[in-house]
MIDOSE-1310 file (N, C-alpha, C; in nm, 2 decimals, decimal comma, always signed):
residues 207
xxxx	-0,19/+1,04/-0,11/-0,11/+0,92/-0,13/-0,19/+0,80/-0,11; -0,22/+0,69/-0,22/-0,23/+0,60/-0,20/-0,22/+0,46/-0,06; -0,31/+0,42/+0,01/-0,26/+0,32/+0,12/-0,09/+0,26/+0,05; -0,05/+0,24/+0,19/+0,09/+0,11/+0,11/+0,13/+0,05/+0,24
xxxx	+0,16/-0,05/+0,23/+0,21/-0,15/+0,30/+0,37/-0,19/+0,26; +0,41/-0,15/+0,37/+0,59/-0,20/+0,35/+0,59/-0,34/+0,39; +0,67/-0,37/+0,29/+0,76/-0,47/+0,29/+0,94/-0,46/+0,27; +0,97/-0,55/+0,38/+1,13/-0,55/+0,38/+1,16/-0,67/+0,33
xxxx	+1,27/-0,71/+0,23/+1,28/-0,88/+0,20/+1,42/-0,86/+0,29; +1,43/-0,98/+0,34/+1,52/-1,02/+0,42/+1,48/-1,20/+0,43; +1,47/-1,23/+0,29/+1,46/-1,39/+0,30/+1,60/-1,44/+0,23; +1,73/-1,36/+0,19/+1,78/-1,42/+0,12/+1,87/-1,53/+0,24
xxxx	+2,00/-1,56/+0,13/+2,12/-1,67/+0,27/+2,21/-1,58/+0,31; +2,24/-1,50/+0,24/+2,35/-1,37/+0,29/+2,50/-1,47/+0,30; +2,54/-1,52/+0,15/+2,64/-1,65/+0,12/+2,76/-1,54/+0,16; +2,76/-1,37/+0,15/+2,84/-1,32/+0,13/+2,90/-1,23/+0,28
xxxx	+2,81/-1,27/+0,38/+2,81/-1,18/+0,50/+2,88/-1,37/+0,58; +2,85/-1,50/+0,49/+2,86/-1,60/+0,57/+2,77/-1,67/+0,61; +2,69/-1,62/+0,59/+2,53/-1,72/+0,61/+2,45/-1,63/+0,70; +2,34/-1,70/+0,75/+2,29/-1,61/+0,87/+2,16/-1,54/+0,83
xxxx	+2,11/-1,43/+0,93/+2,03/-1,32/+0,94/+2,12/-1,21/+0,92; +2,13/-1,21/+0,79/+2,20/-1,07/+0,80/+2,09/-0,95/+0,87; +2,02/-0,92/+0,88/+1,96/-0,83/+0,90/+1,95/-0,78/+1,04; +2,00/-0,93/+1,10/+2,01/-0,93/+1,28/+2,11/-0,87/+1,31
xxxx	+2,20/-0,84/+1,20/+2,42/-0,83/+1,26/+2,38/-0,66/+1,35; +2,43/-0,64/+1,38/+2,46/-0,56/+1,46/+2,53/-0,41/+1,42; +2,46/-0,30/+1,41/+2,54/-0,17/+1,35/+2,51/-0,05/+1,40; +2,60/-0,02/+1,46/+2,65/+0,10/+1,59/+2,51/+0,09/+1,68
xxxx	+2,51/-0,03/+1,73/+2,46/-0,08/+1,89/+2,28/-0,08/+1,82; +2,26/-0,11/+1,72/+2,14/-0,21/+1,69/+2,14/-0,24/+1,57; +2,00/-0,34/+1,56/+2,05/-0,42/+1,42/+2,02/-0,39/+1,29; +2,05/-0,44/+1,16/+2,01/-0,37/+1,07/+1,83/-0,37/+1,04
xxxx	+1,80/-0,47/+1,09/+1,65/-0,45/+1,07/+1,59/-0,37/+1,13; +1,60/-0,34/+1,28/+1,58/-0,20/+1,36/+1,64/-0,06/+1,31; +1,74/-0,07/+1,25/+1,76/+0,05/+1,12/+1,65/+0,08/+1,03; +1,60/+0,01/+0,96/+1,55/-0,04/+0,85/+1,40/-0,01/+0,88
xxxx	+1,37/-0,06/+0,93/+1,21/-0,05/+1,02/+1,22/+0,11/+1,05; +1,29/+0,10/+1,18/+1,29/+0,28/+1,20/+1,28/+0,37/+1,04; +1,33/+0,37/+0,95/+1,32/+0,41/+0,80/+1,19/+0,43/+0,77; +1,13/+0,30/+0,73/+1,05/+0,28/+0,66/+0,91/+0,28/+0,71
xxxx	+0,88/+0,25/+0,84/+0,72/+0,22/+0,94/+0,68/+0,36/+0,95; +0,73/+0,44/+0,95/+0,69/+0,57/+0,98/+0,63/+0,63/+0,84; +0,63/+0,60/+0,74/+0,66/+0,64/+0,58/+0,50/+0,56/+0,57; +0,48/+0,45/+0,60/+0,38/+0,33/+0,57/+0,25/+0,36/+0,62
xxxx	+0,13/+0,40/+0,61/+0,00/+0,44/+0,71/-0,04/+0,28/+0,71; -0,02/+0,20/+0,63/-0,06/+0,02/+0,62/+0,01/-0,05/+0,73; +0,15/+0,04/+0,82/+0,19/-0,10/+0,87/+0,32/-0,13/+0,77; +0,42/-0,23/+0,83/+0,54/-0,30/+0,74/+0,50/-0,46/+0,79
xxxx	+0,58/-0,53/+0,69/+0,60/-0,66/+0,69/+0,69/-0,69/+0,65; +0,75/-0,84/+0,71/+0,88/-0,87/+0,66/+0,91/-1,00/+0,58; +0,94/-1,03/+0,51/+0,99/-1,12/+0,45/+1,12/-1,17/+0,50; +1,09/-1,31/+0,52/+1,17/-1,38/+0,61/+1,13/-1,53/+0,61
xxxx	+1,19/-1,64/+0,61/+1,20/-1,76/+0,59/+1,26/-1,81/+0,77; +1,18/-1,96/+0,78/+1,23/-2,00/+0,92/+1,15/-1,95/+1,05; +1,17/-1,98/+1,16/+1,16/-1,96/+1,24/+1,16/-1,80/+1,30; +1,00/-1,75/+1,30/+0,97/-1,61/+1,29/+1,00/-1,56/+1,43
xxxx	+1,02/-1,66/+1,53/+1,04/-1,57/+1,69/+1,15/-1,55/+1,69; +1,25/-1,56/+1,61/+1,38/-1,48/+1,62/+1,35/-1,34/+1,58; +1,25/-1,28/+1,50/+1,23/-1,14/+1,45/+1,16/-1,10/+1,60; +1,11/-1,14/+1,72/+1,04/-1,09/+1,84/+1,08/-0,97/+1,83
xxxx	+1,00/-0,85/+1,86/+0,97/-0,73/+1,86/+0,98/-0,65/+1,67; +0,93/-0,68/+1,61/+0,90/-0,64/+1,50/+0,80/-0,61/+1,47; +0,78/-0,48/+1,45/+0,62/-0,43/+1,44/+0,55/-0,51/+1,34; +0,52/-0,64/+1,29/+0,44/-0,65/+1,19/+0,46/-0,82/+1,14
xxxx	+0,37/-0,84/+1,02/+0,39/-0,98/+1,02/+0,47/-1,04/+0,96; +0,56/-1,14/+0,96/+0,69/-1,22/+0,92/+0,64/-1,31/+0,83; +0,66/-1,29/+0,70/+0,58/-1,35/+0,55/+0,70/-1,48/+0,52; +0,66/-1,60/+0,54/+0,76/-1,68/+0,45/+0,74/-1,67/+0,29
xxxx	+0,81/-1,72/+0,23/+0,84/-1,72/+0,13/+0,69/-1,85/+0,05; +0,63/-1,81/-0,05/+0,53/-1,91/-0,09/+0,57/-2,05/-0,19; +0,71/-2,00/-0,25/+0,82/-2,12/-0,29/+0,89/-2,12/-0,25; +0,93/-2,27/-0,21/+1,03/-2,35/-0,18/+1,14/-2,32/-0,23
xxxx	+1,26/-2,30/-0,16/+1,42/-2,30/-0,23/+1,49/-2,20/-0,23; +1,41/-2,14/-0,12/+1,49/-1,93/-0,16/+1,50/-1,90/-0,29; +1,38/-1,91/-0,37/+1,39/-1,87/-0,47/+1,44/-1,71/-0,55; +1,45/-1,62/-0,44/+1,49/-1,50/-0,45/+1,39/-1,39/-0,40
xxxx	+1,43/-1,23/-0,46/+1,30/-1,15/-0,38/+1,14/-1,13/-0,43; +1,14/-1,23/-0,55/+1,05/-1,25/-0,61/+0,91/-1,31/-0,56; +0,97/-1,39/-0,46/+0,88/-1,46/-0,38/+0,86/-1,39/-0,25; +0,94/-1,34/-0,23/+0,92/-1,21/-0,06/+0,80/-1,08/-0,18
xxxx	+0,83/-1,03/-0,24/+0,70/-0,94/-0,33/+0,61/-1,02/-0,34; +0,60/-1,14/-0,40/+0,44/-1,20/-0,44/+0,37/-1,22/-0,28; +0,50/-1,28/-0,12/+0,41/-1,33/-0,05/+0,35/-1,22/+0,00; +0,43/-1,08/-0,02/+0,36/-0,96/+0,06/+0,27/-0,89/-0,05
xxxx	+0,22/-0,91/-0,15/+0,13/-0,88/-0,25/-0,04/-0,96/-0,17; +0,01/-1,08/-0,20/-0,05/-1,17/-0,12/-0,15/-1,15/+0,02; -0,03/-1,11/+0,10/-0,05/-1,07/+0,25/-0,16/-0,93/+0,25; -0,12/-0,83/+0,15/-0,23/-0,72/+0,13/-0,33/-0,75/+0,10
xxxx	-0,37/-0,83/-0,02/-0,47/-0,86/-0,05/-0,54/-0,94/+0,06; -0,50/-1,02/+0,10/-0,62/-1,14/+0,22/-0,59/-0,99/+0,32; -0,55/-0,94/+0,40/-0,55/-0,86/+0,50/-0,59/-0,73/+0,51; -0,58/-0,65/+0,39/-0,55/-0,55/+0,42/-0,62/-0,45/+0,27
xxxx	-0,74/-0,49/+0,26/-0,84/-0,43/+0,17/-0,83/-0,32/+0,08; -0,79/-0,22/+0,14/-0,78/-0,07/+0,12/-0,62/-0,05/+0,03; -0,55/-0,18/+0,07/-0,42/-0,12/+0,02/-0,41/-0,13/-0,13; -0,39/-0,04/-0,16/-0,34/-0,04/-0,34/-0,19/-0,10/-0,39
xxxx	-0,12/-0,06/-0,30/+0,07/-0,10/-0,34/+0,11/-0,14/-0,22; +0,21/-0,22/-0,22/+0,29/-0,26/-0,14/+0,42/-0,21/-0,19; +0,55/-0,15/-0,09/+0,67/-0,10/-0,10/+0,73/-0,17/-0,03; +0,85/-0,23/-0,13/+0,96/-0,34/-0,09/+1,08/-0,28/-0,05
xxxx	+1,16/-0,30/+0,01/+1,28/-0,23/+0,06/+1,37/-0,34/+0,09; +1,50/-0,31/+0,05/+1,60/-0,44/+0,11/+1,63/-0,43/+0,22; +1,62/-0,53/+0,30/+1,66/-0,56/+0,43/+1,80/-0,51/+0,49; +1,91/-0,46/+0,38/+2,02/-0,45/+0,42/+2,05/-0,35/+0,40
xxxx	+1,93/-0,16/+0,39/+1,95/-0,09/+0,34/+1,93/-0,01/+0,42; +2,00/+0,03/+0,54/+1,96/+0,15/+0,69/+1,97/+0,24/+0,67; +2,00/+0,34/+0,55/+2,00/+0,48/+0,51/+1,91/+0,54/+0,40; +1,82/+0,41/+0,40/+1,66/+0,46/+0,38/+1,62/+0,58/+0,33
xxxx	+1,58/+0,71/+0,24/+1,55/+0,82/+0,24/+1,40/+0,84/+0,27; +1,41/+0,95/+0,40/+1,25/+0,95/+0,49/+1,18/+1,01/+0,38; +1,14/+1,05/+0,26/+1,07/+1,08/+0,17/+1,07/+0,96/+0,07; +1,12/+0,85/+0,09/+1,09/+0,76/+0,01/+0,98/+0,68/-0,05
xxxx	+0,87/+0,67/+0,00/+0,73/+0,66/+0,00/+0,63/+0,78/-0,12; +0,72/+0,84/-0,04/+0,59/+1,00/-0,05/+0,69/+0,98/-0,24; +0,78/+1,03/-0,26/+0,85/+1,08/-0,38/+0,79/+0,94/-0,47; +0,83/+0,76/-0,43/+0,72/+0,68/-0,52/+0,62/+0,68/-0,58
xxxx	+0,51/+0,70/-0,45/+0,38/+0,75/-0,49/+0,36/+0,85/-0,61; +0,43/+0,95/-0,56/+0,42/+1,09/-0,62/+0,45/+1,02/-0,74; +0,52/+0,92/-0,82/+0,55/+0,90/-0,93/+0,47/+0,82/-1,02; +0,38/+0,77/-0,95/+0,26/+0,70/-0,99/+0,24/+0,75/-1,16
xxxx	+0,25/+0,69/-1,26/+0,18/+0,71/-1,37/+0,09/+0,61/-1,46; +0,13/+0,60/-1,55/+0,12/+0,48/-1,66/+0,16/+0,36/-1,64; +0,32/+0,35/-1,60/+0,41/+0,22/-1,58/+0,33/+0,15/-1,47; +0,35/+0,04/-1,45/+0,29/-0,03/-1,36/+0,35/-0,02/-1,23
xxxx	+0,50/+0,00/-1,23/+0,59/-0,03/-1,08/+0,70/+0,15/-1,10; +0,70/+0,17/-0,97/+0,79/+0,26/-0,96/+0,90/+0,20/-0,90; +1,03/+0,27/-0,96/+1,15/+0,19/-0,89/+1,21/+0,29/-0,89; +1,28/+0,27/-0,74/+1,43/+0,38/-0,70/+1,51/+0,35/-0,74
xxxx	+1,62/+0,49/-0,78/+1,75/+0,47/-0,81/+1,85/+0,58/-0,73; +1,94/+0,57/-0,75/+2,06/+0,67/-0,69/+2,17/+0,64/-0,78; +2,23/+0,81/-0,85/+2,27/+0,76/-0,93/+2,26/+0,72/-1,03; +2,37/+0,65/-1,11/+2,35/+0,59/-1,23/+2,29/+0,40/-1,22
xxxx	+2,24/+0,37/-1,09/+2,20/+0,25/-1,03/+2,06/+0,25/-0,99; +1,99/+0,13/-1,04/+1,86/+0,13/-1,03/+1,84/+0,01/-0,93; +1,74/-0,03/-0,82/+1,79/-0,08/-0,69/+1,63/-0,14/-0,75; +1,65/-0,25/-0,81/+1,51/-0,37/-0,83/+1,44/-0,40/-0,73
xxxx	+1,53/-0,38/-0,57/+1,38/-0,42/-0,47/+1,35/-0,36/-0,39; +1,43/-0,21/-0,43/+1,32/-0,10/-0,40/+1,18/-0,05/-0,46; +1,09/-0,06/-0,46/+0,98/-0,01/-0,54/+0,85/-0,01/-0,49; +0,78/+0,00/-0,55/+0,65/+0,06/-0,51/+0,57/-0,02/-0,68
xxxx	+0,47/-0,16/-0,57/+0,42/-0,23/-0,69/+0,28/-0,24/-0,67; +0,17/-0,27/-0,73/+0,07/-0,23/-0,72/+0,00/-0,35/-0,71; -0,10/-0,36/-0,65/-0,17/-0,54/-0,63/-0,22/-0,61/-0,74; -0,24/-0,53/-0,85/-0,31/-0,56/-0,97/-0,22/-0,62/-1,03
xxxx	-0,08/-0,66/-0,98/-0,01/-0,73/-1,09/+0,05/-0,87/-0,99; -0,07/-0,89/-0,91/-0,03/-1,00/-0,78/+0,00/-1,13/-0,87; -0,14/-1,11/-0,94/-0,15/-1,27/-1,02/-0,07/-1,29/-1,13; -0,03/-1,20/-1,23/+0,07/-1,19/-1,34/+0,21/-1,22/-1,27
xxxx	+0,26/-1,19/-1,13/+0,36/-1,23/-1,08/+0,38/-1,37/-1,05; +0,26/-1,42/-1,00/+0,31/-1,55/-0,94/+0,24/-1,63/-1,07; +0,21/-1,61/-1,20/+0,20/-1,70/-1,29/+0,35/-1,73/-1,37; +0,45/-1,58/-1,36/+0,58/-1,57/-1,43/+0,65/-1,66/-1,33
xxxx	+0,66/-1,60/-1,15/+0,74/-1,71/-1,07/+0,70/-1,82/-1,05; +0,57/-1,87/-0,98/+0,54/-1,98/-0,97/+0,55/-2,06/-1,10; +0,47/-2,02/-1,20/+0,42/-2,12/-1,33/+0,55/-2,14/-1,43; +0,61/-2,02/-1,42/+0,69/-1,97/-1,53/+0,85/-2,00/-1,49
xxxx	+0,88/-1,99/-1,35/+1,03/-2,00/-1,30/+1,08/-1,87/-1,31; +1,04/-1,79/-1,34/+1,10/-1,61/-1,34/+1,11/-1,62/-1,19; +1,29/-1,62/-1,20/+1,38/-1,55/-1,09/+1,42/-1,44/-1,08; +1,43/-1,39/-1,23/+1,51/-1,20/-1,24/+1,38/-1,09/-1,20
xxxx	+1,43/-1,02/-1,10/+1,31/-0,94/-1,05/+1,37/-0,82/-1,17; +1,48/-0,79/-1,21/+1,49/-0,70/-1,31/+1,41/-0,74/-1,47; +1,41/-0,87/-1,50/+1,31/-0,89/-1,63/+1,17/-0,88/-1,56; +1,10/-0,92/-1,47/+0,99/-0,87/-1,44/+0,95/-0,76/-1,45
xxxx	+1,03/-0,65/-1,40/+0,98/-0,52/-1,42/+1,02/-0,43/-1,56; +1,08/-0,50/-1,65/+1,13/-0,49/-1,77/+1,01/-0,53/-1,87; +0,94/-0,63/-1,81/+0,82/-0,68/-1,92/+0,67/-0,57/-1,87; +0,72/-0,53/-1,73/+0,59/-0,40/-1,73/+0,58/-0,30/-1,73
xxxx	+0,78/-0,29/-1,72/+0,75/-0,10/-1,73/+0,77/-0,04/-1,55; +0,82/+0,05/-1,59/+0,89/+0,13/-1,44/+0,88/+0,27/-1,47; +0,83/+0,33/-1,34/+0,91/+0,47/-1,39/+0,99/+0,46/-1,29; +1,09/+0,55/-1,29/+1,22/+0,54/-1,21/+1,24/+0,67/-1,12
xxxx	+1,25/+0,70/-0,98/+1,25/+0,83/-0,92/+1,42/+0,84/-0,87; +1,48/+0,89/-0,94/+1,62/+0,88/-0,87/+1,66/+0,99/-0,73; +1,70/+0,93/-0,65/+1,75/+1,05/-0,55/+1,94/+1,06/-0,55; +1,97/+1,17/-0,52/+2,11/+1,23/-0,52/+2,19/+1,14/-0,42
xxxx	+2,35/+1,09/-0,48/+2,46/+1,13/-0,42/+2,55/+1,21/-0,36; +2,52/+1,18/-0,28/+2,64/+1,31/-0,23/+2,73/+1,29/-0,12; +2,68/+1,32/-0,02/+2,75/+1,22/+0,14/+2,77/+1,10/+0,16; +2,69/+1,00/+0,08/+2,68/+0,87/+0,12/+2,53/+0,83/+0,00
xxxx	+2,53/+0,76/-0,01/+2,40/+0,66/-0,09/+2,29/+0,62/-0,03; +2,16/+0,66/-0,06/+2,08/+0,61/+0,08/+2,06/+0,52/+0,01; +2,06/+0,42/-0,08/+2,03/+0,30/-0,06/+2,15/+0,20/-0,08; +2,23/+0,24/-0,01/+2,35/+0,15/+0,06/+2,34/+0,02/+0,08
xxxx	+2,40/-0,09/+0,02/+2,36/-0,16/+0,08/+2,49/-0,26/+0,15; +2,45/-0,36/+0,25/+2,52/-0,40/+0,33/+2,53/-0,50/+0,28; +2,64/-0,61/+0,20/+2,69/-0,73/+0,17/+2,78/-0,79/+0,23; +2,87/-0,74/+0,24/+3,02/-0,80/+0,26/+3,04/-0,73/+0,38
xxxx	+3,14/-0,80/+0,51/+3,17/-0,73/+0,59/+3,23/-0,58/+0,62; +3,28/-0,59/+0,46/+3,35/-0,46/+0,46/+3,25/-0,34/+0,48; +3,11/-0,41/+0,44/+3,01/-0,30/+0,36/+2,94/-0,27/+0,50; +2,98/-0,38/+0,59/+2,94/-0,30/+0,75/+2,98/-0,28/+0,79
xxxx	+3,14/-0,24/+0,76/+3,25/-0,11/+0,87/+3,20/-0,01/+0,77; +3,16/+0,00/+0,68/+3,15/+0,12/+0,58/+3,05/+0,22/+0,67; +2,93/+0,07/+0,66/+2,79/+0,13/+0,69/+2,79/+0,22/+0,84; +2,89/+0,13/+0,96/+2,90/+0,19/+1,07/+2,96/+0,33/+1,09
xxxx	+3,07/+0,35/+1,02/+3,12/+0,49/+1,01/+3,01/+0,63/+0,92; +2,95/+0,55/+0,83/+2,86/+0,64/+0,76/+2,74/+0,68/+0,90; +2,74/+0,62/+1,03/+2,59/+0,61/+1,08/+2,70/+0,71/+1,18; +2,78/+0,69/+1,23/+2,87/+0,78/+1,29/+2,85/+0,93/+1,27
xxxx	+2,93/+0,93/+1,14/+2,91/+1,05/+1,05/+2,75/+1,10/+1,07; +2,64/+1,04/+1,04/+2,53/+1,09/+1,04/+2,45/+1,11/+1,18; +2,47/+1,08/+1,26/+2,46/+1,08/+1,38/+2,52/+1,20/+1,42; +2,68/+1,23/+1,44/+2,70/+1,32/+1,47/+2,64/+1,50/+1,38
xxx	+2,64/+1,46/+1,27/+2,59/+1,58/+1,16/+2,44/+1,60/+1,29; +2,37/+1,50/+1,33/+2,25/+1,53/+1,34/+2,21/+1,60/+1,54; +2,37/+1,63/+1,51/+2,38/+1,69/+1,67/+2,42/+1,62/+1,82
């Protein structure tokens, strides 16, 4: 398997949780980004990074480095991918891809890395799905397309991270529904009484 470096975006406003750090809320006695992390650092031999805007000593104890965003305006996760494309390249020599993950997604599948890689072909970007749903900021992108990214966002205004990966091509590794969705994600309050009884449930399954 190829080096990779995780990335989490957790730069958006979270207009729908009320504003905030979503990622800081709290779910069955820690937060979603300590969910999240726990997932995904273990999967990474490169290390994770976070994508995050503001004031980075609020993330204190985070295994890794807290990437602002390189345009102004919360432009979306387009700019959390280019700054951690970015962040590999000046740091981290060896790495070939960086894997993005949403910040709001704590049911993570622990083969998630390994089954991307494995999918490595022709396409330029591998993207996860579940289901009949394809999850844009899950994926697995490769540094060769650092500067093609920030010529569409920066130069170009490309905000849709789905036409981005539409103009290069994806292959797609889908994983099963069944119990729950691992890449669940947390929006709406509702979606974190959901999320807390699903961690319940899995918790107890796990003895």
């Amino acid at each position: 398997m190829p080096p990779v470096l995780g990335l989490i975006l957790a730069g958006g406003l979270a207009r729908r949780m009320g504003g905030g750090d979503k990622v800081l809320l709290p779910l069955a006695g820690r937060t979603l980004l300590e969910r999240v992390t726990e997932r995904l650092a273990p999967q990474c031999a490169s290390g994770v990074a976070l994508s995050a805007n503001g004031d980075p000593t609020r993330f204190t104890g985070f295994p890794g480095p807290i990437l602002p965003d390189g345009v102004p305006g919360h432009p979306g996760p387009l700019a959390g991918i280019l700054a951690g494309l970015d962040h590999a390249a000046a740091f981290h020599p060896n790495v070939e891809y960086v894997a993005s993950v949403s910040g709001d997604a704590p049911f993570l599948p622990h083969d998630l890395i390994a089954r991307l890689a494995a999918a490595r072909d022709k396409a330029a970007i591998v993207l996860a799905a579940s289901g009949e749903r394809q999850h844009y900021t899950v994926a697995l992108w490769p540094l060769r397309l650092r500067e093609d990214l920030r010529a569409a966002h920066v130069e170009r205004g490309e905000r849709r991270v789905g036409g981005f990966i539409e103009r290069h091509g994806a292959t797609v590794v889908r994983w099963p529904v069944s119990r729950f969705d691992p890449f669940h994600n947390v929006n709406t309050p509702d979606d974190l009484s959901a999320a807390a009884s699903l961690c319940e449930e899995i918790e107890e399954a796990a003895g």
